[in-house]
C-alpha positions, 0 to 999 in steps of 0.5 A: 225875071219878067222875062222867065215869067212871061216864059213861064206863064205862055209854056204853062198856059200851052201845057194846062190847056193840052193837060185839060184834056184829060180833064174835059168831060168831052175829051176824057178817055175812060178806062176800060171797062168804064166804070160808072160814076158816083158822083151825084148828078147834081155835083158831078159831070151832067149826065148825057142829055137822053132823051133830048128836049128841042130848045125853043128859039127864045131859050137860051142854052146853058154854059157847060158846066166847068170840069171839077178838078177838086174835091172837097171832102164832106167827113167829120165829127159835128161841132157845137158853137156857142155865141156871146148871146148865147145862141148856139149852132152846129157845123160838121167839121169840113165846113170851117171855111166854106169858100176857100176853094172858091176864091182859091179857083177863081183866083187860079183860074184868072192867073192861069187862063184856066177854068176849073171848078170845085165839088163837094162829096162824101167818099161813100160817093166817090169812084176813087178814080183821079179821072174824075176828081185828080185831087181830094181835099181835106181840111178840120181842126179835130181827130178823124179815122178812115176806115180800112176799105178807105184806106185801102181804095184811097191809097190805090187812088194815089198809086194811080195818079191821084193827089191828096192835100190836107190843110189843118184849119187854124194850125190845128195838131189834132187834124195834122196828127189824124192825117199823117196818121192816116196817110202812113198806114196807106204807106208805111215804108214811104217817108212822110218828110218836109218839103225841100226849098228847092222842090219845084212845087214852091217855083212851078208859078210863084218862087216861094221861097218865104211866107209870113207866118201868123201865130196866137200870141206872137208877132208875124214872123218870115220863114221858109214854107214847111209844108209836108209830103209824100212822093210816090215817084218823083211826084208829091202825091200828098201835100200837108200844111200844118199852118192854116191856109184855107182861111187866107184862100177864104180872105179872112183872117182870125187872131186864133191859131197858127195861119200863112199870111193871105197873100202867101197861102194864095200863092202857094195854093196856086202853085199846088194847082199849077203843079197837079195840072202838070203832074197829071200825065206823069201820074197816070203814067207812073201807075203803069209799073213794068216787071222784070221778065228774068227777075227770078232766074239764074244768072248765066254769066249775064250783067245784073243790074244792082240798085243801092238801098241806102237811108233816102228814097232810094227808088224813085224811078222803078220803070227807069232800070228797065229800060235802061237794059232794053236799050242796052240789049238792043244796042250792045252785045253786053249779055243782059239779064232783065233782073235787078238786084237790090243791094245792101251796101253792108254786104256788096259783092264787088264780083258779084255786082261790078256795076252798081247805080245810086239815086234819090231825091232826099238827104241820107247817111251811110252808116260806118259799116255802109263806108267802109264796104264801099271802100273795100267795093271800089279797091277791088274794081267795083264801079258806081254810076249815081245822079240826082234825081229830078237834079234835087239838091238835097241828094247832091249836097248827100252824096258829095259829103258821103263820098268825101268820107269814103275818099277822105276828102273833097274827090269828085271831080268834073270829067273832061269831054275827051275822057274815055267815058264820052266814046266808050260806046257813043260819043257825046260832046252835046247833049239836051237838056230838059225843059224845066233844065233849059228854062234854068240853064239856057247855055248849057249843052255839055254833059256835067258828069263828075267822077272818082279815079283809083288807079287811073280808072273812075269807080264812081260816076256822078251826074248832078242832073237827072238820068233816071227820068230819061230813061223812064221815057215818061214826061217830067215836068219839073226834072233838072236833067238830060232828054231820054235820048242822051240819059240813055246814052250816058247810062250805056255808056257808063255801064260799057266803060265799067264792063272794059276798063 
């Protein structure tokens, strides 16, 4: 264990410093056209020393001011207190704890061997631009409502890398309500879940995997962490904790409420910092969608790449497909179409889609109807490739159990490395793994793909590691999968062995 921390601890520091790059007032690279800040000047990056004054040689220069990486949010209602003396006086509702992010920072950048600050601004004072702040923080006890010009630039702030993260001062509902709330009408259609165990915003620096927790009126009581979140791609791109943590990042602790004990809140906090410093690059990757050129012409004979629709996040990958199928047309004679397909399991054409492919980080069911057209789908030769995205358990733990529903029984099984799919197009016996896949797997170098047979010929192909961000060619930190060279590969492989046989 102190060996895989050591580990973790120099890649982390090699990986946040290259990161801080993209932080740096110094080394950023604004988007063009450059948009101007604004920020006031006093809470944001200083502005160009022009015209410049000479220092005197007895004056000493200032030290650079650190680059902000978190914004507080100055928003809320006004609250009225009143004392037992009878005294009374007001605070708005932000301001609960004034220094959580202060010790949380301080705290971080000791541990991490980084050095970032925190500002406080309003929205109306904000560029939305996560170049500038790569995350917003909220945090109150009271109802709150963003209006539609906010939620609409907000929701553009995370599609472009941006995160957001709401904690519910003193366990408070009404804020935890207001928030969800919030985040739902920026994106209806995307699941507003718990945060499974194993998502590596819990084991990017501490392996959180209890906390304490402290309730008004109960004795503490261990758990696993149940903060909430929103993916957008494989990333958390709104992180919730509806039990008090801001007042253990402050150090101080009250009877009243529903909290995370101090010591927990602090390790969580600093993996939520480690995890958007390496998540950085991802999302402004990510924000650069790629289009499908013949995605509404005819087909001519062409393969169409058919994508399932099923009850998870069935499309975390949406540049992945693509080039999937450049690679494909560069390096086969396969006549592709640069179109995919979104396919309904209840209504699946197996001669219409001989191939399709499954993926997702959560659980999901398939409905009677959804089982029953798979069936029917791979007896008339239809073949699935599916993985796990980012090797998520709670997809792998799915899809076994939905596919022994099919099969009627415990079917998947592991292909052996002479099995026709290894040399149907490449042949692959060694393949690389991805970092974070190394650090947990460091004498794995085969393949791990399973499969089903009917009639001697696989019609499911399953890997429990990740291809999808392989074929993305964007870097994942945290994927349990292949490199995009060999996801590549068996991606092609799989489809030309489903083409031949």
């Amino acid at each position: 264990m102190f060996a895989r921390k050591a580990i973790r601890i120099t890649a982390l520091v090699l990986l946040v410093a290259f990161l801080a790059g993209s932080f740096a007032p110094a080394d950023w690279e604004p988007p063009p056209p450059p948009k101007p800040s604004r920020i006031k000047a006093g809470e944001g990056f200083p502005p160009l020393p022009l015209p410049a004054t000479p220092l005197r040689r007895s004056e000493r220069k200032r030290e650079p001011a650190k680059p902000a990486l978190i914004g507080k949010i100055q928003y809320g209602k006004l609250v009225w207190v009143t004392t037992e003396d009878g005294r009374r006086f007001s605070y708005r509702d932000w301001r609960s704890d004034t220094t959580d992010l202060h010790h949380l920072l301080n705290f971080a950048n000791a541990k991490l061997g980084i050095s970032y600050r925190y500002i406080e601004t309003p929205l109306a004072n904000f560029s939305y631009n996560p170049a500038e702040l790569p995350v917003l923080y909220f945090t109150g006890h009271y109802d709150f409502t963003f209006s539609d010009e906010e939620l609409q630039r907000l929701g553009w702030y995370l599609r472009d890398g941006g995160t957001l993260i709401g904690d519910a001062c003193c366990g408070a509902n009404e804020f935890s309500v207001a928030f969800v709330r919030n985040v739902k009408k920026m994106f209806p259609d995307r699941p507003f879940r718990v945060i499974s165990p194993d998502d590596p915003l819990y084991h990017c620096f501490y392996d959180v995997e209890q906390v304490t927790y402290k309730e008004e009126g109960n004795a503490p009581r261990k758990g696993k962490p149940n903060l909430r979140g929103m993916n957008i791609g494989c990333r958390l791109a709104v992180i919730l904790s509806t039990h008090d943590m801001s007042c253990g990042w402050a150090r101080h602790e009250h009877p009243q409420g529903k909290r995370i004990h101090i010591d927990d809140a602090i390790k969580i906090g600093t993996n939520i910092i480690t995890y958007v410093l390496a998540s950085y690059q991802y999302g402004k990757a990510y924000s650069l969608q790629k289009v499908y050129l013949e995605q509404d012409e005819p087909t001519r004979e062409q393969l169409v790449f058919g994508q399932v629709i099923h009850g998870g996040d069935w499309d975390p990958d949406p540049t992945a497909v693509p080039n999937l199928l450049k690679f494909l047309a560069a390096n086969t004679t396969i006549d592709v179409q640069f179109a995919r397909a979104d396919v309904d399991l209840r209504n699946i054409d197996a001669f219409k889609y001989p191939f399709i492919y499954m993926t997702g980080h959560e659980d999901f069911d398939f409905t009677d109807r959804e089982v029953a057209a798979l069936r029917s789908y791979f007896r008339n030769g239809g073949v699935m490739l599916a993985n796990a995205c980012c090797g998520r358990k709670a997809f792998d733990v799915a899809f076994r159990r939905e596919m022994a529903e099919i099969f009627d029984g415990d079917a998947l099984q592991k292909i052996p490395l002479d099995h026709p799919l290894f040399s149907s197009l490449y042949p692959i016996e060694k393949v690389t793994y991805s970092e974070w896949m190394q650090e947990q797997n460091p004498d794995l170098h085969t393949p791990v793909i399973e499969g089903v047979s009917v009639g001697g010929q696989l019609c499911v192909i399953y890997s429990p590691y990740d291809l999808g961000n392989g074929w993305e060619g964007i870097s994942h930190p945290y994927s349990l999968g292949y490199t995009s060279h060999d996801a590549l590969r068996i991606g092609a492989n799989a489809i030309v062995y489903s083409m031949t046989h």
